[in-house]
N, C-alpha and C positions, 0 to 999 in steps of 0.2 A: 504494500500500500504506500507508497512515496513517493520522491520524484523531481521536480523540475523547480528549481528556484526559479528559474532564468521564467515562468510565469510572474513572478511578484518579485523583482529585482528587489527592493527597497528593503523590506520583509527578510529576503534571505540576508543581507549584509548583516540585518539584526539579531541573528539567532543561529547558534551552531548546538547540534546535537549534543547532547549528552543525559547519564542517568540524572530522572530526576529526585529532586529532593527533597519532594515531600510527597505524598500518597500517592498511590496509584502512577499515575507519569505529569502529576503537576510540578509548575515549575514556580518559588515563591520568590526567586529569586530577583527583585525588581526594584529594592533600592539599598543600598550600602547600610545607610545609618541604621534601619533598620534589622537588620543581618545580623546587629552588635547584640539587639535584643530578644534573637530568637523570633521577630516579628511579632513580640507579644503585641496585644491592643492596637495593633495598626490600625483598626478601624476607628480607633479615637484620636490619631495625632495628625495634625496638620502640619501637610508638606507636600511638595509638588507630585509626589510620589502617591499620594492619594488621589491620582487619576487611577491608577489601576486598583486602588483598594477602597474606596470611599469617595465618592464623588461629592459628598457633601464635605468632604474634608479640605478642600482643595484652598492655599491661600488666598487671600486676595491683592495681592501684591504680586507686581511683577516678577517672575522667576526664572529662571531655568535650571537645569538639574541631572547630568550624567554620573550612570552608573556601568561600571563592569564586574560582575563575579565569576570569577576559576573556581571549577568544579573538579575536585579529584574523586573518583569514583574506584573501589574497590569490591568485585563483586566475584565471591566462588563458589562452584569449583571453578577453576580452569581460569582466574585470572579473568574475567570477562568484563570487567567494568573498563569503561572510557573517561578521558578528562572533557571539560569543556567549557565555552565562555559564554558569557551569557551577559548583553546589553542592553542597559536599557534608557532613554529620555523622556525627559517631559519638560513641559513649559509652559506657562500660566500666566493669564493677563485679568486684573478685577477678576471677575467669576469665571471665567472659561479656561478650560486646561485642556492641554492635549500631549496623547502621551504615544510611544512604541514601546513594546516589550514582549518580553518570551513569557509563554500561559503554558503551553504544556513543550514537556522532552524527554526522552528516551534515548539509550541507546546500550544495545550489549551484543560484544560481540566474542564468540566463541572459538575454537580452532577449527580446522575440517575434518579432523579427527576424533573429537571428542564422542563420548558413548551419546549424548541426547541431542549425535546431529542433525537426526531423521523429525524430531521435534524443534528446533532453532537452530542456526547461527548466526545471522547479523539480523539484530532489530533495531532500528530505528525514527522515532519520530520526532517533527519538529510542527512548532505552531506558534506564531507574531501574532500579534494585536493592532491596529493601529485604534486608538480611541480617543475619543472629544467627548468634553462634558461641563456640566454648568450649572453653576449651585448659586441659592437665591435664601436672603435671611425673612422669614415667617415672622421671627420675634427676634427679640433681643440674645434671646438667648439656644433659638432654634434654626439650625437651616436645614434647606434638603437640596438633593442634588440628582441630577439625572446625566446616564451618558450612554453610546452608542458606541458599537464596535466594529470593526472589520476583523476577519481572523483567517490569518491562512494558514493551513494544516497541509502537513504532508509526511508520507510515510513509508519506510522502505523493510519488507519481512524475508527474510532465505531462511533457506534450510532444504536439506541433503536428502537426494531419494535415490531407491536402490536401483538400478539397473544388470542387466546381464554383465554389461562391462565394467559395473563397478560404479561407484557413487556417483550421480547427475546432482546439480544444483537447480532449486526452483527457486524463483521470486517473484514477488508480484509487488509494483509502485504506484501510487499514483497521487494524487493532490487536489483541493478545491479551497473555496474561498467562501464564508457563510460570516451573516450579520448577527449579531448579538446586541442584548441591552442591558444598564445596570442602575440600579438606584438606591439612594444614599441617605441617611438622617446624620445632624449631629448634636444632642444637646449638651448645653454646658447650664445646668442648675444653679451652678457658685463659679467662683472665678478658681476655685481648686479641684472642681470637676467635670471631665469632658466623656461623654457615655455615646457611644458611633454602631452604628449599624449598615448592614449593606447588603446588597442583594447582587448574584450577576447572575443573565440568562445561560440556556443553554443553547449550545449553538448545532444546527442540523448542517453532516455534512455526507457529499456525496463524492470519496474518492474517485476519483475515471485515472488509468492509466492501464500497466499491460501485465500482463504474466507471463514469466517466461521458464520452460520445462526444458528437460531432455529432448521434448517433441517439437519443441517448437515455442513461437510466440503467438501471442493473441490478446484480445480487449481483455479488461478486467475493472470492475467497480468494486465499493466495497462502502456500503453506511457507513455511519459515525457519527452518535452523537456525541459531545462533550459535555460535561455535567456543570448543571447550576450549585452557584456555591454562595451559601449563607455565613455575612461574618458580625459577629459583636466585639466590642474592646470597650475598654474601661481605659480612663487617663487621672492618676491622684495626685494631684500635686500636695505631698505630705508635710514637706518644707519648701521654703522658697528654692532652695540647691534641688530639692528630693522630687522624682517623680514615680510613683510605679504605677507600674501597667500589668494591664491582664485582657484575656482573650480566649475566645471562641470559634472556631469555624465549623460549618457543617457543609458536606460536597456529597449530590448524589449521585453517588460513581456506579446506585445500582442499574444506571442507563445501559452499563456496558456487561449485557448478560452473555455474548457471541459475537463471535467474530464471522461474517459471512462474507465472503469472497466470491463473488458473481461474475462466471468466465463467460468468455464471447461465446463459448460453443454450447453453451448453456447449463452446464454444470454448475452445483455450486460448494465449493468447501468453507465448514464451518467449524470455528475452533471454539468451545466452549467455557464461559470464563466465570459467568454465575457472581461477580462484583456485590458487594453489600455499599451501601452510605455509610460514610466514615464522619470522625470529629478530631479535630487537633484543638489541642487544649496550649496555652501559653502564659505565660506570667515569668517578667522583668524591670528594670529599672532604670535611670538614669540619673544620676552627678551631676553638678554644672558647677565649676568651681573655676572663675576667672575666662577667660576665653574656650579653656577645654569642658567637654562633657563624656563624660565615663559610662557605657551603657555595660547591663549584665543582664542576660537574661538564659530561659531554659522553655524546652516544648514537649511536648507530646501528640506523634501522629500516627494515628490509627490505618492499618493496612486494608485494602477494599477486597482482599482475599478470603473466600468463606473457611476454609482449608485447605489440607494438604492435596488434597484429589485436584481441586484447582490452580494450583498455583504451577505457573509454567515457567519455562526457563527465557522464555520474552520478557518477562517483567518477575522473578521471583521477589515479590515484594512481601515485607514485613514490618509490625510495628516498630517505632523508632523513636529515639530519644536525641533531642536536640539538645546544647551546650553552646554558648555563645558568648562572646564578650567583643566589645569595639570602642571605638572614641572620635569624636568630630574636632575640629580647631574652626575656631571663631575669626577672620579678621577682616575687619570692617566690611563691605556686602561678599564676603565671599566666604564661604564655609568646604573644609575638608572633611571627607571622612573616610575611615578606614575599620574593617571588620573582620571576624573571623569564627568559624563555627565548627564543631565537631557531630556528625551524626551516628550515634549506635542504633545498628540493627538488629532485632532477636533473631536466632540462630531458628531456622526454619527449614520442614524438609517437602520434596516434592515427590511426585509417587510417577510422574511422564517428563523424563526417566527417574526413577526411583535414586535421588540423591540430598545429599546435605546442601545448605545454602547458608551462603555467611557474607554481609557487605558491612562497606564503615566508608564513609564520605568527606572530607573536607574541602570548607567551603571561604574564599578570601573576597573582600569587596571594596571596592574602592571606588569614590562618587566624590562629586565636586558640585555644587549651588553657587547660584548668583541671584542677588536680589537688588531690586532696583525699587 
């Protein structure tokens, strides 16, 4: 299922495959400062980067805001995990923000060798956002936001089949382009608490590209919905220096029950995956002592795998525990920041092919703002 940047130039510069790092093959990777703190309470802090988390979150002041995160990815048996980078902007005028970034990624790839090559070896996916959004104050102390998306997906699957001569490689690519929406509250009750909520669609897509066998090539499609994801945060500002934060998300990843691949000649293979709705849970902090601010924070993210009968070596995914810490520098409209995150995986087995599975991830970020 993957395929061709060179459809959505702009899109591909922004987003290179890799595992992703938080459930199922979402990507949260999307703003630095945030990184520091496990991404607790995103949905209650204002910042440019609240185009893609909160549209009601979005400053009002003029901004802009690049981010990059390096993705090391370790995943076994066989060493199967990939690195990868992941970029993102955004930029904000009064109420209207507009942002690019990576939403979902994947990637694992195997040897030609390995015992479970006749189920995987390279899997792949990538998917951009482009999004605008616009947030409007009700009260004093409430606003809401609404925003629109573009998202292009694309996605590339092999793996090994047997022949008389000895192992054939299949794969099947392809890619589409589908619209989403998202919308956003934020209130702030007292001037030391900020409570955010947010909704994002799901988005229907309909891969087109080709499959290719031992036998030959030919058309191939393949559905795809990507799931709606629910998010809540909390912002306490305990002391003037002190902030913590906490958070919620809920994604329902149970869209993706099957994987159906519809060949031109009319067959269709279907790979079974039986996904549950998952929750990531978050709570961390922030410092602000002179120019610098000291983030700490820790997560918890629930795997969309029902068990071991399901879980395939495309995405052996498991719950995971998130570890974070980062720091911004202050000088006069411009802000640095820098992050870094540790991910443990619980140790998980799969029954096609019947083996062990063990991943651990880190993850580094680095973003620059300007404000005007």
């Amino acid at each position: 299922m993957v395929s061709r940047f060179g459809s959505c130039p702009y899109l591909a510069m922004l987003i290179m495959s890799g595992n992703a790092a938080a459930s199922g093959f979402s990507l949260l990777e999307r703003d630095a400062a945030g990184l520091g703190r496990a991404y607790a309470g995103q949905a209650a802090v204002v910042s440019p980067a609240a185009v893609a988390f909160n549209p009601a979150a979005i400053p009002e002041t003029t901004a802009l805001s690049g981010n990059l995160a390096q993705l090391w990815n370790q995943v076994n048996p066989e060493d199967a995990g990939t690195q990868a980078t992941v970029p993102s902007l955004y930029g904000t005028h009064r109420n209207i923000g507009l942002g690019v970034y990576g939403a979902f990624g994947l990637a694992t790839d195997y040897p030609e060798d390995w015992e479970g090559r006749y189920q995987a070896l390279y899997s792949g996916i990538n998917a951009a956002r482009v999004q605008l959004t616009s947030s409007w104050s009700v009260t004093d102390s409430l606003r809401l936001g609404a925003g629109v998306f573009l998202q292009y997906f694309e996605a590339e699957l092999t793996n090994a089949v047997p022949t008389p001569f000895g192992d054939g490689r299949f794969k099947v690519e392809g890619d589409d382009t589908g619209f989403g929406w998202s919308l956003g509250a934020l209130w702030s009750p007292s001037e030391q608490l900020d409570l955010g909520l947010s909704f994002a669609s799901k988005v229907d897509h309909r891969l087109s590209g080709t499959a290719t066998s031992p036998l030959g090539k030919q058309d191939a499609s393949v559905p795809l919905t990507t799931p709606e994801v629910i998010r809540a945060g909390l912002r306490w500002r305990a002391r003037p220096a002190l902030s913590l934060l906490a958070g919620a998300s809920w994604t329902r990843w149970s869209r993706l029950q099957s994987l159906d691949i519809q060949l031109g000649n009319g067959l269709m293979l279907s790979e079974q995956h039986r996904w549950r709705d998952t929750w990531r849970l978050d709570l961390g902090g922030e410092y602000e002592r002179g120019p610098w601010t000291f983030r700490l924070g820790t997560a918890w993210d629930q795997a969309p795998i029902r068990d071991d009968s399901y879980r395939t070596p495309r995405l052996p995914d498991s719950d995971r525990t998130w570890l974070a810490a980062g720091l911004s520098y202050a000088t006069g409209p411009w802000i640095f920041s820098t992050s870094y995150a540790h991910l443990w995986f619980a140790n998980s087995q799969g029954e096609h092919p019947p083996v062990n599975y063990s991943a651990r991830s880190n993850i580094l970020a680095l973003g620059l703002e300007r404000t005007w």
